[in-house]
C-alpha positions in Angstrom: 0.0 0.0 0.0 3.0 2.2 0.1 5.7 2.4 -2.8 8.8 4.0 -3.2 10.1 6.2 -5.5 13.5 8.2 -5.9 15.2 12.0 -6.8 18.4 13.5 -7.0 19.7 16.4 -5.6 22.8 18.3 -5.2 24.5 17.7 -2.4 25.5 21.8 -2.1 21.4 22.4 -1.6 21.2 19.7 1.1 24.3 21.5 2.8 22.6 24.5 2.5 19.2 23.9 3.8 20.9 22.5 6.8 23.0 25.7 7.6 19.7 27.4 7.4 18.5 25.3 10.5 21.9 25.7 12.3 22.7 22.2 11.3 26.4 21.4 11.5 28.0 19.0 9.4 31.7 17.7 8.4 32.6 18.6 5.0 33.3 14.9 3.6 30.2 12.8 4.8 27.3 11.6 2.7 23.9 11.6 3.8 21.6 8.7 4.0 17.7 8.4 4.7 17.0 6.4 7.8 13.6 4.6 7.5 14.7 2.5 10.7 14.9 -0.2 8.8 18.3 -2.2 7.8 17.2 -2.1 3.8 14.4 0.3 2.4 13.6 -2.0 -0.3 12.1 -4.0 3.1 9.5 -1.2 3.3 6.5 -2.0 1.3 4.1 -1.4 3.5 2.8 1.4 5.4 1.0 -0.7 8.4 1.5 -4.5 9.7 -1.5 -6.4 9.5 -2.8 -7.6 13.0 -5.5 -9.6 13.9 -6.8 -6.5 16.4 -6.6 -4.2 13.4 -8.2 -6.3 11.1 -11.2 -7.4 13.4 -11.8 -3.8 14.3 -11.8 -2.5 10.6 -13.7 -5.1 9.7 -16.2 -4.4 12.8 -16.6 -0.4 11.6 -17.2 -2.3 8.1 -20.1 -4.0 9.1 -21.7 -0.8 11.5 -21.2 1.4 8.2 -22.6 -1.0 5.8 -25.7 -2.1 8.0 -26.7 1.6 9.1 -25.0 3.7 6.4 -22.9 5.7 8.5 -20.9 8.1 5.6 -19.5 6.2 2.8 -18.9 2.7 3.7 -16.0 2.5 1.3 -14.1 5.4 2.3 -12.4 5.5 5.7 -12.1 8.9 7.4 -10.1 6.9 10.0 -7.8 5.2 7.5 -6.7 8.1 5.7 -5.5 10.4 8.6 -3.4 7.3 9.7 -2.0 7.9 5.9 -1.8 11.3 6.2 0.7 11.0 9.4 2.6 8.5 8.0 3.6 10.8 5.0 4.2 13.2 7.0 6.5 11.4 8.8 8.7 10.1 6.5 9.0 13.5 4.9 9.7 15.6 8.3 11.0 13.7 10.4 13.8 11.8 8.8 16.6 10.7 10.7 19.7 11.7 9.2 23.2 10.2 9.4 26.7 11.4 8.1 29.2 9.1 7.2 32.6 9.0 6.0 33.2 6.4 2.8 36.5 4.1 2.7 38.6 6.0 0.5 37.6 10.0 2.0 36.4 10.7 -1.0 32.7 12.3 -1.3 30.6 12.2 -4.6 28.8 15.0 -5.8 25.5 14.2 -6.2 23.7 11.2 -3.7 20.4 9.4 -3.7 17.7 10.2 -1.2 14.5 7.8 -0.8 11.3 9.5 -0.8 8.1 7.7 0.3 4.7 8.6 -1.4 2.1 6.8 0.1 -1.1 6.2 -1.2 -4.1 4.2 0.6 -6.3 1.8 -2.0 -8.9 -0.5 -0.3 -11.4 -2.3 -2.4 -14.5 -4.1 -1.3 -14.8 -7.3 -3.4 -12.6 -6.1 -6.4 -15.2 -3.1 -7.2 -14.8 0.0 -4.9 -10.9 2.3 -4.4 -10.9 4.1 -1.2 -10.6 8.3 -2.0 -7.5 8.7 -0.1 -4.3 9.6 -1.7 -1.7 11.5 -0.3 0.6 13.6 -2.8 4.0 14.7 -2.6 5.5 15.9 -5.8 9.4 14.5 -6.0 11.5 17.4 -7.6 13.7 16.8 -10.2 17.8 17.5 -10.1 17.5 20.8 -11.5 14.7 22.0 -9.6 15.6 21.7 -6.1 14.3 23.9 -3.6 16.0 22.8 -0.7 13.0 22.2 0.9 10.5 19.4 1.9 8.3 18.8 -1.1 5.0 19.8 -1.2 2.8 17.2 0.8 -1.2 17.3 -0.7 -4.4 15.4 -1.1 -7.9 16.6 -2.6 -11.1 16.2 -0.5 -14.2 17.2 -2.6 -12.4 18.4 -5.6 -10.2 21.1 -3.0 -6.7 20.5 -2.5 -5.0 20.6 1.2 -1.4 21.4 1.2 0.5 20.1 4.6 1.8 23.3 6.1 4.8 22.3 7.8 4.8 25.3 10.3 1.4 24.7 11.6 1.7 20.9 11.6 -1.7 20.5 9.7 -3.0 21.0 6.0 -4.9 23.7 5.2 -7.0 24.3 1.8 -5.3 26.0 -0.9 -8.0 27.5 -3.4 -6.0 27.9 -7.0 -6.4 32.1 -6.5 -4.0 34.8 -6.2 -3.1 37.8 -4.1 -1.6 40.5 -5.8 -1.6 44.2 -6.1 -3.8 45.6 -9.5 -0.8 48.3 -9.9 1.5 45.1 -10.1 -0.7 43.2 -12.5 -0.4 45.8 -14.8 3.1 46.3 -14.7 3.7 42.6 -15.7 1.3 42.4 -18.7 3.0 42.5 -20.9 5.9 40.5 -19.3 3.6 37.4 -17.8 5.2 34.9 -15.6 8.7 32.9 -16.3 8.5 29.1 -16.6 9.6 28.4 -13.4 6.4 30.1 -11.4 4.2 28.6 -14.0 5.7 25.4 -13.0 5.7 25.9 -9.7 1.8 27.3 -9.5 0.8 24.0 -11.3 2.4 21.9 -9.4 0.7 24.0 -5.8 -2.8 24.2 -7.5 -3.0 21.6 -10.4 -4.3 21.5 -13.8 -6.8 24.0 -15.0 -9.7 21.8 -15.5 -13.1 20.9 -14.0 -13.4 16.9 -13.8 -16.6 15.3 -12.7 -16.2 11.9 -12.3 -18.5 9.3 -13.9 -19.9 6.9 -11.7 -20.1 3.3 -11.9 -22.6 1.2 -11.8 -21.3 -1.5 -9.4 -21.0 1.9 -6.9 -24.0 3.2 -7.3 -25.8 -0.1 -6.6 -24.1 -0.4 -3.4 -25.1 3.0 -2.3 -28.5 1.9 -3.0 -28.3 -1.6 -1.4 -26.9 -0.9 1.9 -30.2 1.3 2.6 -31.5 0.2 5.7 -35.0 -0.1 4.0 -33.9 -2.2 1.3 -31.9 -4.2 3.5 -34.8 -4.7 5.3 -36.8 -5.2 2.0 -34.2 -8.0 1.0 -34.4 -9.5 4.7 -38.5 -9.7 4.3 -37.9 -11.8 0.9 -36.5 -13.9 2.5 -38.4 -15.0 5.0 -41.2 -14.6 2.7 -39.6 -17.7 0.3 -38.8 -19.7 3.5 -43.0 -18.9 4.5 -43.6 -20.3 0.7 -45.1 -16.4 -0.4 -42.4 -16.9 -3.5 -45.3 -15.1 -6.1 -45.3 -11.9 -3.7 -42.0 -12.2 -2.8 -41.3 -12.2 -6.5 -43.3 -9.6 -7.8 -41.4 -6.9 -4.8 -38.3 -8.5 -5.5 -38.8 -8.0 -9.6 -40.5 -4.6 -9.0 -37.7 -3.3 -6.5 -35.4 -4.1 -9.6 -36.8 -2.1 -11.8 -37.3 0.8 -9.7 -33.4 0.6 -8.6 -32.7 0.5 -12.2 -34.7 3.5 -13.0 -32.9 5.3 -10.1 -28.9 4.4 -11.1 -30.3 5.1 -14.8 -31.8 8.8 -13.6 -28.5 9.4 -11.7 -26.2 8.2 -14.3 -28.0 10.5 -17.1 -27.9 13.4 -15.1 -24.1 12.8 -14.3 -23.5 12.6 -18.0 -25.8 15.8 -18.6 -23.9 17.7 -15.6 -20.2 16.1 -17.2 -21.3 17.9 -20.9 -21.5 21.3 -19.1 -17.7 21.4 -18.7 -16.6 19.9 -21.6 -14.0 21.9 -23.2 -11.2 22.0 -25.4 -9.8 25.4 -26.1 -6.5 26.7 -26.7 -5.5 30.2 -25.5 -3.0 32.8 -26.2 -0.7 33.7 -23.0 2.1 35.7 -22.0 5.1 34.2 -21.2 8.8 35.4 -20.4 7.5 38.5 -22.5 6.2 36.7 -24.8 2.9 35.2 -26.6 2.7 31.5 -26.6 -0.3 29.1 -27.0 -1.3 27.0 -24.6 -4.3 24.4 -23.9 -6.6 26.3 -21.5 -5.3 23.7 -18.7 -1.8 24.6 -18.8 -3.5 28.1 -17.4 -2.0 29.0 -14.0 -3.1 31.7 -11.5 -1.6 35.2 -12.1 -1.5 34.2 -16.4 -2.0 36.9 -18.8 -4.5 36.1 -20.9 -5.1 37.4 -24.6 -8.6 37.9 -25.1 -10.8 36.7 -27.8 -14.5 35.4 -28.9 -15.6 32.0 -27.3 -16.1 30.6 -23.9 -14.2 31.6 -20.9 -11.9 29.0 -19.3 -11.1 31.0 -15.7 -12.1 33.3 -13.3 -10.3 36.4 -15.1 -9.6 40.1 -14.4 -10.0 42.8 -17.1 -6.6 44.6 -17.3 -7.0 46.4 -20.9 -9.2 46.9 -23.6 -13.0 45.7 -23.5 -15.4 43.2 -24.3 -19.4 42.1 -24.1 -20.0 38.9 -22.1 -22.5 36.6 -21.9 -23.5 35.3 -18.5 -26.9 33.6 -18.8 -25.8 30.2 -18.0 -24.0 31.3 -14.6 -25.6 34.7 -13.0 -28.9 34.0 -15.6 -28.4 37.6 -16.4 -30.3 37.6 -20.0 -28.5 40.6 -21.2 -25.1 40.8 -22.5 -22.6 42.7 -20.1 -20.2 45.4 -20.7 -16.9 44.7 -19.3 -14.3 47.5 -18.7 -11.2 47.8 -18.0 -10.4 47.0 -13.7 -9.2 50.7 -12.3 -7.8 51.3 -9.1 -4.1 50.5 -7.0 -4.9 48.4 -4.2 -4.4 44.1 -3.5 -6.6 42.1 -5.0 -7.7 38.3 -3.2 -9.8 35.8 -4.4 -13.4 37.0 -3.0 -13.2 41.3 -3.0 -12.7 41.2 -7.4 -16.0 39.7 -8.0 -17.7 42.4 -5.7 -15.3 45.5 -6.1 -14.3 44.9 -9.8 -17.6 43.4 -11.1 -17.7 45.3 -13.8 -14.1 44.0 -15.0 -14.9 40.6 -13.9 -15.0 37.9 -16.1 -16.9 34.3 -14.9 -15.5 31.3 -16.2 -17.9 29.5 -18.3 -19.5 32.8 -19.4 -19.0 33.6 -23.4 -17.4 36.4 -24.8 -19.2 37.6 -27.8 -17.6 40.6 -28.6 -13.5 41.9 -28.1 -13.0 45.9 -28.3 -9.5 47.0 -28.0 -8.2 49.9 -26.5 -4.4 48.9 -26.7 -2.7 46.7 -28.9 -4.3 43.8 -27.0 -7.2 43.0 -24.9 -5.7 41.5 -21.8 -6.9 40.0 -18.7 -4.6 38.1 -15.6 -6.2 34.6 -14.2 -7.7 35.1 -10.7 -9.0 31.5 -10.3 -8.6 28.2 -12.2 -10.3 24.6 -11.9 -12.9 24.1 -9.4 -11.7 27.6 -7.1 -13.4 30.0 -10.5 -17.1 30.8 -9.9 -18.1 27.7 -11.9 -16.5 25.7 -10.1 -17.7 26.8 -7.1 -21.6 26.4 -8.4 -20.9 22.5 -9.8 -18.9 21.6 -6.0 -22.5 22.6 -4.6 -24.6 20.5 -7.1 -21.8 17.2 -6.7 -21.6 17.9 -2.8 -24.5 19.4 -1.8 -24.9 19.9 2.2 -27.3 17.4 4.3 -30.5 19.0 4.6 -32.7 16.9 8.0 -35.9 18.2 8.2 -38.6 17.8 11.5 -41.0 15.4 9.0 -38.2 12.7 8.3 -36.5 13.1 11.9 -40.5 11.9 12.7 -40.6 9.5 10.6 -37.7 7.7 11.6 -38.9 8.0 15.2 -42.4 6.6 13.3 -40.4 3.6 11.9 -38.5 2.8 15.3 -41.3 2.8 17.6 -42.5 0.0 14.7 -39.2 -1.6 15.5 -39.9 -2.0 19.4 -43.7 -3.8 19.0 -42.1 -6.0 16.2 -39.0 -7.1 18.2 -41.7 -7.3 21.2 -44.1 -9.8 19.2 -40.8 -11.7 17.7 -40.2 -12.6 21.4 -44.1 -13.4 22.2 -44.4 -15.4 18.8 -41.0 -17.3 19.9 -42.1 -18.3 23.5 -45.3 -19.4 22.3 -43.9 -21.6 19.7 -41.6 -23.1 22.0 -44.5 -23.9 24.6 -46.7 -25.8 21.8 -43.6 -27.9 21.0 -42.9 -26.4 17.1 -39.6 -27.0 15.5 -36.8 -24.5 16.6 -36.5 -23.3 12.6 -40.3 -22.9 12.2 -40.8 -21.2 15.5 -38.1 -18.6 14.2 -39.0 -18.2 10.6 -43.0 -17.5 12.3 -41.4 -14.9 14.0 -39.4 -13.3 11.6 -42.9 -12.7 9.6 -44.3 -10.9 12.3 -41.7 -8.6 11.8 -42.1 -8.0 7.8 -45.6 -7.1 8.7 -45.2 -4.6 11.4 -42.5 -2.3 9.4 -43.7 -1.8 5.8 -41.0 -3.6 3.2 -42.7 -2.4 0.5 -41.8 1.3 1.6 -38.7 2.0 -0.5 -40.9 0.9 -3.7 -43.6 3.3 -3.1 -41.2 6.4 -1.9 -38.2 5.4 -5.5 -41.7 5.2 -7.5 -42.5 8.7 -6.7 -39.2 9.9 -6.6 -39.1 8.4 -10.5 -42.4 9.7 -11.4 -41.6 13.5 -10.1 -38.3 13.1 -11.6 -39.9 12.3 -15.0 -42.3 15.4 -14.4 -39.7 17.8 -13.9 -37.6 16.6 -16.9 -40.4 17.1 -19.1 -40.1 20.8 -17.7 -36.6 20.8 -18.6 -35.6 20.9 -14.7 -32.7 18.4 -14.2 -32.3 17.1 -10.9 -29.0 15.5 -9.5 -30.1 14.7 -5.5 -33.4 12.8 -5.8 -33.6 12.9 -2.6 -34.1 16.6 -2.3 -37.4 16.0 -3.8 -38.8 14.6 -0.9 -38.2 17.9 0.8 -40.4 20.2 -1.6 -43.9 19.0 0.4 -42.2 21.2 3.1 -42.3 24.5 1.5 -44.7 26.8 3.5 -43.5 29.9 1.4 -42.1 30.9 -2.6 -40.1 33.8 -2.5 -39.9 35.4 -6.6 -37.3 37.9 -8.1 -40.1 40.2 -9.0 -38.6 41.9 -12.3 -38.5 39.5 -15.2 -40.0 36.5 -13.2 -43.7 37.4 -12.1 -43.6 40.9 -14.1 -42.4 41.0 -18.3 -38.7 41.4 -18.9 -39.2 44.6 -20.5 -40.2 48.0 -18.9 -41.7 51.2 -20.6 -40.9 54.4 -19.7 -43.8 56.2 -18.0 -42.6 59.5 -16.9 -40.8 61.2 -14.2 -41.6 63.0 -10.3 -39.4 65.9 -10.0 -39.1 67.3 -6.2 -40.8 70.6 -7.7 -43.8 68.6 -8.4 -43.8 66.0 -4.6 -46.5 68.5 -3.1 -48.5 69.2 -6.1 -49.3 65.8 -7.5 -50.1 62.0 -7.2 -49.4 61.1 -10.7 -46.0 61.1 -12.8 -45.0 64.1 -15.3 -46.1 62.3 -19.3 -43.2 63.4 -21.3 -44.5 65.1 -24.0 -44.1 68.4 -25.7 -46.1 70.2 -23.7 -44.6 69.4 -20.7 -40.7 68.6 -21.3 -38.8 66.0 -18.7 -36.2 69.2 -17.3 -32.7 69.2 -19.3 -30.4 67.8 -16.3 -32.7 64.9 -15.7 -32.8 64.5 -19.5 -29.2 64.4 -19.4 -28.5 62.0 -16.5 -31.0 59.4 -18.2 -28.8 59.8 -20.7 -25.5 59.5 -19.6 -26.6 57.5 -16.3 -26.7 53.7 -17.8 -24.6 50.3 -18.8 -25.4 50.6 -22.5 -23.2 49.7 -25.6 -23.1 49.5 -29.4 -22.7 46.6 -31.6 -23.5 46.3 -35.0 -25.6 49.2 -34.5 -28.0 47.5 -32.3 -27.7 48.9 -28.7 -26.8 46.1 -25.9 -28.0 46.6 -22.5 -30.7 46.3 -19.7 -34.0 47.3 -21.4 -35.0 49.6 -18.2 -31.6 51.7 -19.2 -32.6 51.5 -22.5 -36.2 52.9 -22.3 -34.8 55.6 -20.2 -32.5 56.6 -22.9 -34.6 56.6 -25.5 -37.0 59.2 -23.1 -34.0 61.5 -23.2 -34.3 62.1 -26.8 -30.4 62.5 -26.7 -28.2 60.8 -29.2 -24.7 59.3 -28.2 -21.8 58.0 -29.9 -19.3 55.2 -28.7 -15.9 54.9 -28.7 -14.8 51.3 -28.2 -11.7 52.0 -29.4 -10.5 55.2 -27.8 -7.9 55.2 -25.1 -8.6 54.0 -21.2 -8.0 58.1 -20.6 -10.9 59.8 -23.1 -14.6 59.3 -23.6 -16.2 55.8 -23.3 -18.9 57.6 -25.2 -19.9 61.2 -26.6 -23.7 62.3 -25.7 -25.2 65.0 -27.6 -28.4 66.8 -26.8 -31.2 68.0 -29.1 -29.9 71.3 -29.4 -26.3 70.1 -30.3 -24.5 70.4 -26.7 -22.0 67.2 -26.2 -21.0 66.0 -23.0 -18.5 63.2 -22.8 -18.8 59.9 -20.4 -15.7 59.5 -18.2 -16.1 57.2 -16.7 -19.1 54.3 -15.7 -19.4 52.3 -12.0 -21.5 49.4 -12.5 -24.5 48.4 -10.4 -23.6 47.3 -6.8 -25.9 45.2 -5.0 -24.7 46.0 -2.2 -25.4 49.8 -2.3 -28.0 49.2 -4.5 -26.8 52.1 -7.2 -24.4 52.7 -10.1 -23.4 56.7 -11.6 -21.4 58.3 -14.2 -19.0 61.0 -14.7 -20.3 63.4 -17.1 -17.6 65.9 -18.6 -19.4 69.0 -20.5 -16.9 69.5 -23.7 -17.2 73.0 -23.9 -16.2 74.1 -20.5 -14.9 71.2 -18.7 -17.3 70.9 -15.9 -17.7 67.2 -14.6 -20.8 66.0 -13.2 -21.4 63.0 -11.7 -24.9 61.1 -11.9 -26.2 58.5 -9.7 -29.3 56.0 -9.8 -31.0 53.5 -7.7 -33.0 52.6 -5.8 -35.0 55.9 -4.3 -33.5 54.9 -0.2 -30.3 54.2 -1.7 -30.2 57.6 -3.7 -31.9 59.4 -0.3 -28.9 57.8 1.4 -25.9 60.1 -0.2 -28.4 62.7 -1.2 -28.3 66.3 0.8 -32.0 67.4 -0.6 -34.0 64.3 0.1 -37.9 65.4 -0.4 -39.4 65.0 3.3 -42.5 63.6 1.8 -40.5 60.9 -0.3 -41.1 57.7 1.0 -44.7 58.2 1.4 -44.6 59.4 -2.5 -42.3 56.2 -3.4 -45.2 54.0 -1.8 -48.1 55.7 -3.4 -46.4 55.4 -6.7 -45.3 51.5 -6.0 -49.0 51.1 -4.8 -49.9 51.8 -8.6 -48.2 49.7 -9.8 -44.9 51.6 -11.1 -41.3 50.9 -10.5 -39.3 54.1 -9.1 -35.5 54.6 -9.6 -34.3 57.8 -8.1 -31.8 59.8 -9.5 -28.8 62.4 -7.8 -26.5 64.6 -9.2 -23.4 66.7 -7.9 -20.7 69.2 -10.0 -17.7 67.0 -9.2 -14.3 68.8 -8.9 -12.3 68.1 -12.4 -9.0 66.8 -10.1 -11.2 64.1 -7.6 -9.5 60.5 -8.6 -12.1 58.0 -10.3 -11.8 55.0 -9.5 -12.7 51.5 -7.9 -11.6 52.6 -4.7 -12.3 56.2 -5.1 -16.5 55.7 -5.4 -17.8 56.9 -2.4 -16.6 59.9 -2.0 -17.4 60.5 -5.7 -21.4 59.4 -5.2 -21.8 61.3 -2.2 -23.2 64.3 -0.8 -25.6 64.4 -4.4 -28.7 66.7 -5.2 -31.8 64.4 -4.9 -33.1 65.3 -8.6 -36.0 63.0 -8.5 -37.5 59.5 -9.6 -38.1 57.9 -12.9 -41.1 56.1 -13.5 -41.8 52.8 -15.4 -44.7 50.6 -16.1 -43.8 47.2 -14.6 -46.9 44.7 -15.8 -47.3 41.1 -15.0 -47.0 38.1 -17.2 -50.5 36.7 -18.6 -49.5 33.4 -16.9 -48.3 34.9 -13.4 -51.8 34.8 -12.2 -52.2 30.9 -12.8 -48.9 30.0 -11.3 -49.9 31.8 -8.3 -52.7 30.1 -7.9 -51.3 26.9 -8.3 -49.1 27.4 -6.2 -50.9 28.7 -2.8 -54.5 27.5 -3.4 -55.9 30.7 -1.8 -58.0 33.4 -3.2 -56.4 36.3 -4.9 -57.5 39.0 -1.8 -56.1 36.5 0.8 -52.6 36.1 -1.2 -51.9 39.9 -1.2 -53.0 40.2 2.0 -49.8 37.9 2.9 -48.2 39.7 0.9 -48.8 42.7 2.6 -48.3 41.0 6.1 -44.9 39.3 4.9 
């Protein structure tokens, strides 16, 4: 269960890592590995087999198989026993310095290194998860240190730390300063780190791996309802009930079947979802080389172009539109710009901070704009540490959900337990007083116990598990945990992303409420030509927004796009300008053009996103800010008094309000990243913008459906919630 295996190294390193631990040693002495035992070809195996050992695995064997405690096939207690073992033969070697015959000392020695690896099977058919990983170095790449010491749990890789005496999850990321990043674009990384990172963090690639059949079965069998189910059989042929012993038997079989086939489908259906085989163009030592998208590292810069994404990557320079339906389901195409800012970067703050230069794997890029000579990005995540990665580790592993109904029922099916093993007892005293056989007294028994539990239980719970599992595919909803399906009777309430899910993905413009008008009316301003929207609204609708242009079609969300289209302004992009000039030129009906500085995206978190406005003719910079009205009243030093009472009554109609803010920013105020809030603060509350935010014709049905109730007693729990 252990094997051996063998590198080189200069003896000058060896020398020299030990003078770094203030370990002396004579100048002519070689160094030898002692394993404490007289010949290392002796050790082949990592534990000797005893009879205690093997009558308490064996004993843990039969608890986990009977009662399906974890995996029965792999052994939590086994593999930290491997773990130490490693460890130990990599730290705590016992060295010894001799002198040869003739005082002569070669240059280079041979060291044995031990990787250990644990593989149990089960009948031929199951391999324990449990291998521990040491990469040996090669001659020439030495490091004078310990190799690195690893295993993957879950598809996560723990690196031993020697320091701490304990591994410690390594997520295939990187920590680095933006200001750095930029500096090394157009450099890249040197072989060695790329060597180095792959050998820390792996391959880029996310594997899912294909169950057998043989395993899945087992998982199945070992069930302690089909156990039970196969015990009842049993005693049902020994009672002579062979027809309905057959006809559960046969129709157990077909509904395991159906099962391992469900799972195995959706497996290969999950496995297509990551299939790729792209090749991508890198920098490297200063130059471009093309690699296979696994050979990607953390901290590569990337070349840009059209296709999928294969990492977690950070917009450096130029621009692109990305399509993220099949990760955030955002139906729109997204503008990405170029990340701005100085400060470190980790794994978690670029997706929240530099969302707007954030690139998901398995998103698609369907268009490159270039403001250098190259669109370039660095790799913040590879493998199963990106995004996507992230989202399939929840689907393979998902977390044990126990609800209150099956804690009950296996209380239910225990209490059933107790009276059967009570009348087993009372049926096997009685028999014994009549004078029956011993065997027929026992197998009379046994049937009073297949009656009081319910064997056919597993077939009627797998049939409706199939049967749901069919409906839902015939709705195009896959699902990988059958199990989970039990737990949707337990839903007491639906929560629904209004916008795009109950309501119509697309929202008309319906007008505006200025703060002139909060005292004087209860409906919104109709733009029109007798009443004109004012011309700094206009002009923050017009500036204020995520939109681009491609192939003369504008891309964006439709809300932004309705707005702009109120404005009655016109604006030209520049996809191809320089980071430092216009992203896009805005010119108003009467010809005055304003320039767009610079965009921050919409933040969740503070539920807005602005603009910096430049006016071409006098250099005055405004900045513009939208969202949500109490996100807007929150920077905002004019806030209405009246304007959550207006919000309501114009929510209560059935509109959706975004409120709007503007400030004169001063021309040298930094923009950027980590710049924003002092740039959307302390704004002039302008007003909200109004849009018409119908339902879908089939919202009203699904509701329905899906409480039961009558249309007065839903919104009123609405209302309540």
């Amino acid at each position: 269960m252990a094997h051996q295996d063998s590198w080189y190294c200069r003896l000058e390193d060896v020398l020299a890592y030990l003078n770094e631990n203030d370990t002396s040693v004579s100048e002519n002495c070689a160094i030898i590995v002692d394993y404490g035992v007289d010949d290392p070809d002796d050790l082949d195996y990592g534990y000797e087999a005893t009879v205690t050992w093997l009558f308490a695995h064996l004993s843990c064997l039969a608890v986990a198989i009977a009662f399906n405690i974890k995996d029965p096939f792999r052994l939590p207690f086994w593999t930290n026993r491997i773990y130490t073992l490693t460890v130990t033969a990599e730290v705590g070697l016992n060295l010894s310095f001799l002198l040869d015959d003739s005082g002569a000392l070669e240059d280079e020695f041979q060291v044995m290194s031990m990787t250990s690896s644990c593989r149990w099977s089960l009948c031929g058919l199951f391999v324990a998860e449990c291998v521990v990983h040491h990469p040996a170095p090669s001659r020439d790449d030495y490091r004078s240190k310990v190799p690195w010491v690893w295993f993957e749990f879950k598809k996560q890789r723990y690196v031993y730390d020697y320091e701490r005496g304990e591994f410690r999850r390594y997520l295939a990321t990187i920590r680095e300063n933006l200001s750095n990043l930029r500096r090394r674009a157009n450099t890249g990384l040197d072989d060695y780190i790329v060597r180095t990172r792959r050998e820390l963090f792996g391959v880029n690639r996310i594997t899912i791996d294909k169950p057998s059949i043989a395993e899945l079965l087992f998982v199945k069998l070992v069930h302690p309802f089909y156990i039970f189910q196969i015990f009842s059989v049993v005693v049902w042929l020994f009672k002579d009930y062979t027809k309905y012993a057959i006809v559960i038997m046969a129709m157990s079989t077909v509904s395991l079947a159906y099962e391992i086939f469900s799972e195995i489908s959706n497996n290969s259906r999950l496995r297509s979802l990551v299939r790729s085989n792209r090749h991508v163009e890198v920098v490297r030592g200063s130059t471009i080389a093309r690699v296979h998208e696994t050979e990607l590292v953390p901290g590569d810069i990337v070349l840009l172009s059209e296709g999928p994404v294969c990492a977690d990557i950070l917009l450096l320079s130029g621009g692109c539109t990305a399509d993220e339906v099949s990760l955030t389901g955002e139906a729109i195409p997204v503008n990405k710009e170029p990340a701005i800012g100085a400060g470190p970067i980790t794994e978690s703050p670029p997706i929240d901070k530099h969302k707007a230069s954030f690139l998901h794997a398995g998103s698609t890029i369907i268009r490159i704009y270039e403001n250098e000579a190259y669109c370039k990005g660095v790799v913040m995540s590879t493998g199963f540490s990106t995004g996507k990665g992230s989202l399939l580790r929840s689907i393979m592993f998902p977390k044990q959900i126990t609800f209150e109904f099956e804690r009950d029922s296996y209380r239910y099916l225990a209490v059933l337990w107790v009276v059967a093993i009570a009348a087993f007892i009372k049926r096997l005293v009685d028999g014994f007083q009549v004078g029956n056989s011993l065997s027929k007294t026992f197998v009379d028994s046994l049937d009073l116990i297949t009656v009081a539990v319910p064997p056919a239980l597993p077939l009627i719970l797998s049939s409706g598990i199939g049967f749901s599992m069919h409906r839902l595919y015939r709705r195009r909803i896959f699902c990988i945990d059958s199990q989970r399906i039990n737990s949707c009777g337990q839903i007491s309430c639906f929560c629904f992303d209004k916008t795009g899910t109950l309501t119509k993905e697309h929202l008309s413009f319906a007008g505006i409420a200025n703060t002139n008008e909060f005292s004087s009316t209860d409906s919104p301003t109709k733009p029109s030509s007798s009443h004109s929207l004012p011309s700094r609204f206009k002009l923050g609708m017009a500036t204020c927004h995520g939109l681009s242009e491609y192939g003369g079609v504008f891309q964006g969300y439709s809300l932004e796009l309705e707005m702009f289209k109120a404005s009655r302004h016109s604006i030209e992009f520049f996809p191809t300008a320089p980071h430092d000039q216009y992203i896009a030129l805005v010119t108003t009906p009467n010809g005055k053009k304003h320039g767009i500085v610079s965009r921050f995206a919409f933040d969740p978190a503070c539920q807005r996103s602005s603009a910096v406005v430049e006016e071409i003719n006098t250099g005055k910079r405004f900045v513009f800010v939208k969202g949500s009205p109490e996100a807007v009243s929150a920077i905002s030093t004019t806030t209405p008094p009246d304007l959550k009472h207006k919000t309501l009554a114009y929510s209560t109609d059935g509109y959706y309000c975004i409120g709007f803010g503007v400030k004169e920013l001063d021309p040298h105020t930094p923009i950027d990243v980590n710049n924003r809030d002092e740039v959307e603060s302390a704004v002039e509350f302008e007003g909200l913008a109004l849009f018409k935010n119908e339902l879908k014709p089939e919202t009203k049905g699904m509701l329905d459906e899906l409480t039961g109730d009558e249309d007065e007693e839903q919104g009123g729990r609405g209302r309540r919630g």
